[in-house]
Phi, psi and omega in degrees: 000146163285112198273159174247040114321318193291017192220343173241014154293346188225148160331146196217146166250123175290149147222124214276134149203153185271342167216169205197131173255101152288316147180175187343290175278012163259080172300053192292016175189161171252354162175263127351304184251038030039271187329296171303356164296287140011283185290311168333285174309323185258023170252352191284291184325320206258327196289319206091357215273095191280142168223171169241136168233150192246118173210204166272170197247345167038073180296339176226044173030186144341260160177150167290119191278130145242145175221096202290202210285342174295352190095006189245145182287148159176130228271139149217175193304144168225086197273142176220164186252148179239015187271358209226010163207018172234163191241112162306134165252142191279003177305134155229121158220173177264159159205150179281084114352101187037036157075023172233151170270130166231122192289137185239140179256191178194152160251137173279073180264122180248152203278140173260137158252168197285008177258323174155335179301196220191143162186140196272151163203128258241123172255130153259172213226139174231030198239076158268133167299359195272313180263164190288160195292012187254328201259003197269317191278035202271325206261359208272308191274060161011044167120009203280177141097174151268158191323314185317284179307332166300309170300312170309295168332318161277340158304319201286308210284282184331275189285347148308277199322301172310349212259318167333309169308320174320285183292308202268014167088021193275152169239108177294137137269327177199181187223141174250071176299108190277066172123179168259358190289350169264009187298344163253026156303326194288350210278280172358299173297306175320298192270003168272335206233091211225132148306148137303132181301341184276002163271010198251103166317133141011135172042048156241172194273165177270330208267151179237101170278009164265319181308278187324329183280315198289352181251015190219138183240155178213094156291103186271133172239358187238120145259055172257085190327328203264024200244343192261149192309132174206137203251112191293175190295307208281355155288347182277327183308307183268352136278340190268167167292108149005293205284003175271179157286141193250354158315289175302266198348304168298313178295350175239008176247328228080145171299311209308297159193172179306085178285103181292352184277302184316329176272330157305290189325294203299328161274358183239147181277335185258081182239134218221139144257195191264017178191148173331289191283355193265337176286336171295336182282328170320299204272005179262315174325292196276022181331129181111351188252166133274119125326127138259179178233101174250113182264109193321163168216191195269159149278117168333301178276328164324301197295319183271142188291172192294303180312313179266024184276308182313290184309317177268002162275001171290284169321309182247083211278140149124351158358288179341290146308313178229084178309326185288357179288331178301341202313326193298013205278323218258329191248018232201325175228123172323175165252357159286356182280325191269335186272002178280307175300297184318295172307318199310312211308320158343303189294310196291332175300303184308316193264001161280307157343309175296311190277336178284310185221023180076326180282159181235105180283100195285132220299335225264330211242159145314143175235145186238138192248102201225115187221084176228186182274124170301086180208147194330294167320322235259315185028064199299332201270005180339291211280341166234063169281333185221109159328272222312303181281016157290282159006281191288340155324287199301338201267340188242329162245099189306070172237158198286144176223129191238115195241167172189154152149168182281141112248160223290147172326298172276024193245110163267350151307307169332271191321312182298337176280344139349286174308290190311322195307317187293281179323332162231055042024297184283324175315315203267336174002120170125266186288308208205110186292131170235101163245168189238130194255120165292149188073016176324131182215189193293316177288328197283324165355287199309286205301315226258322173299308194281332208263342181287163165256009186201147191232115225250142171217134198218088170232148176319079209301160030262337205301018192235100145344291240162296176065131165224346150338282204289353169283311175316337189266323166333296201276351169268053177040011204252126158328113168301152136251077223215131130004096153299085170206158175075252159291308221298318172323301170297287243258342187294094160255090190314138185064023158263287207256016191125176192216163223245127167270118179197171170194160177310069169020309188263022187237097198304150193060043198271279177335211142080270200286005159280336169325285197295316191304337188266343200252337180249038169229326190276259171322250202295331168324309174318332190274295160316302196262347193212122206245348180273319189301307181336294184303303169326345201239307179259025160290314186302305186310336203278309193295356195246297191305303189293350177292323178231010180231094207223149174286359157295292191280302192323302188308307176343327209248296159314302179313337171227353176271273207288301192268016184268002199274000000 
């Protein structure tokens, strides 16, 4: 059994996400920012760097994708038990809900990292005999529900989750809001962090909102104002406790309504977006805040494949720990060493493929790899805006597309493009292999990043945060294709780490047909006709990308920027 002693002697940086991927069979998250929760930690783990982390026990996970022969999506429960890979804690605590106590528990998962380390993490739970059968499910759904349900959700996690930490004896030194969906874990601190009242002038506040900010970081991942969680007053009246002020409250949320992002700002003294160009947009958003800029990265030893896990710890040994060692990778590892791991990673892609969808890929042609949550921005349907000219591509250099990803249950533009992928899938028949993989998750990531030989990403800039897909195909040597937009802007050094897709604003379809224009003047001639140059490019990817856009250097950075003051 796990003791939690072995986790409260010493201060801990609390870190708050409504979702976390820890692994595979725990479906605690839907993509992206999970995932990065997920390398947050277990670089954290490796690092020494003690945190507690806080989410939800999300009992019925997201949701499980099937996708029948038309292509259309539809969803089921992705129920896990969490007795068979967590430790119940006998901690209880309340919080108030529509003018009721609703008691919240917590599981105990602790994260192994591959070096030896250890770190707790905490899912909490409302699926109690204490509460009602409605408030039991508060805790069940990933992201379900309605504003109503959203909103509870973020009560458990923000003020719950802290007061829980509280209760079972953790020593906070700072808090880490991963997103705005913990943002009232600060309402919490607020009330904890009081002036005496005979200290007080007339109109000054009872709250000492600098001690909180000074105890608080805030990661922002979006840049879309319509992306951020906002609550109306008047469902906050009627859900939330009473007993805040709802006055301070509209002055550090907005009048208007709760804006969880505006209230993560107004508590934290640290606020960071997730790329260069995504902190500028921030400080343009937010006027009046600093934006820093910390640019996410990956976990190493996660990302990277067995085969090239192999090769750098020959080569390149302490790699693990010190990620920045890949730089030595283009001078340091043959290039038949890299391209023996790359087939291997291949193969292993080629026989899932097979088994998930029947289609069958030949090891012999390129596969270009495309895996995101299926949603406009995103623009997933890019690369086949003209069948015909894809077509005439494919007829003179031949290659493969291996597709994949969710879209959110109520997003039906998402699905129908789902549908669409499929339908020109069928159209390339013949000519050019489409398979499409259902159900993306944390393993197929892994198998699908390594194994394409080229990884393609296409969104609709400014809208890409960040992106982190293509740092994971980085540490497996395979070239980005990507949109200047997010990460890629800092990681593009063209025909070194990969090559950058743009075309002239004013030019219809520009995006596309610089697509096709890269792929068939560029990209494949390279693959084909100069095999060394090729392997050269994907030396770039390991010394230039994986070197530095690593969850390492990303914590390192936290670790002396934000929680360091």
């Amino acid at each position: 059994m796990i003791m939690l002693d072995e986790f409260i002697h010493m201060p801990r940086i609390a870190y708050f996400s409504m979702e976390i991927a820890l692994q595979n069979e725990i479906p605690t998250y839907a993509g992206g920012l999970g995932v990065l929760a997920g390398d947050t930690l277990r670089s954290a783990t490796d690092l020494d760097l003690p945190m507690v982390a806080v989410s939800l026990v999300s009992r019925a996970g997201y949701f499980r994708q099937e996708i029948d022969a038309q292509g259309r999506q539809s969803e089921h429960p992705a129920n896990w038990d969490p007795a068979g890979l967590a430790q119940a804690l006998d901690a209880r605590i309340a919080v108030l809900i529509e003018g009721r106590k609703v008691w919240i528990s917590a599981w105990l998962y602790v994260l192994k990292g591959h070096m030896g380390g250890r770190q707790p993490v905490l899912l909490l739970d409302t699926d109690l005999d204490e509460n009602s059968s409605d408030d039991r499910k508060i805790t069940h759904y990933l992201y379900g529900g309605d504003n109503v349900y959203r909103l509870k959700q973020e009560i458990v996690l923000g003020l719950g989750g802290a007061r829980l930490l509280q209760a079972l004896g953790f020593t906070i030194r700072h808090y880490h809001m991963n997103e705005g969906h913990s943002a009232l874990l600060g309402l919490e601190l607020m009330r904890r962090y009081t002036y005496s009242a005979e200290h007080l002038r007339p109109g000054e506040s009872q709250y000492d909102i600098p001690r909180v900010r000074d105890l608080c970081s805030f990661t922002t991942h979006t840049p879309v104002e319509a992306g951020h969680d906002r609550f109306s007053y008047d469902l906050v009246r009627r859900v939330l406790d009473n007993g805040f002020d709802f006055e301070m409250l509209k002055h550090l949320a907005g009048e208007d309504s709760l804006n969880m992002t505006r209230l993560a700002l107004n508590l934290s003294e640290y606020v960071n977006g997730v790329a260069r160009k995504h902190a500028e947009i921030s400080n343009a958003m937010f006027p009046g805040y600093r934006v820093h800029a910390i640019t996410n990265g990956v976990h190493p030893y996660t990302w990277a494949s067995a085969g090239f896990r192999q090769i750098y710890d020959q080569h390149v040994p302490g790699w693990c720990h010190e990620p920045q060692l890949l730089i030595r990778a283009d001078c340091c590892i043959p290039d038949t060493v890299i391209w023996q791991a790359h087939v291997q990673a291949k193969q292993q892609l080629i026989e899932k493929v097979q088994v998930l969808t029947g289609v069958v890929l030949n090891p012999q042609i390129p596969v270009i790899g495309f895996a995101r949550r299926m949603t406009a921005y995103k623009r997933p349907d890019l690369l086949f805006s003209d069948l015909e000219r894809l077509k005439a591509i494919a007829r003179k250099r031949p290659f493969q597309i291996v597709l994949a990803g969710k879209a959110h249950p109520r997003d039906e533009n998402g699905k129908h493009v789902i549908a669409q992928l499929h339908d020109h899938a069928r159209a390339l028949a013949g000519t050019i292999t489409v398979a499409y993989l259902p159900d993306y998750d944390l393993a197929l990531a892994q198998t699908l990043t390594a194994g394409v030989d080229a990884w393609l990403n296409t969104p609709l800039p400014p809208m890409e945060a960040s992106g982190t897909s293509g740092m994971k195909a980085a540490f497996n040597g395979v070239p980005n294709l990507s949109v200047l937009d997010g990460w890629w802007l800092e990681g593009c050094i063209e025909g070194v780490t990969g090559w950058a897709i743009g075309a002239a604003a004013d030019i219809p379809d520009g995006d596309a047909q610089a697509l096709y224009d890269k792929l068939d003047q560029i990209v494949l001639p390279l693959y084909y006709d100069d095999t060394s140059g090729w392997i050269k490019v994907m030396k770039g990817a390991i010394s230039k990308n994986a070197s530095y856009f690593n969850s390492h250097r990303m914590m390192r950075r936290y670790a002396t920027e934000a929680y360091g003051r």
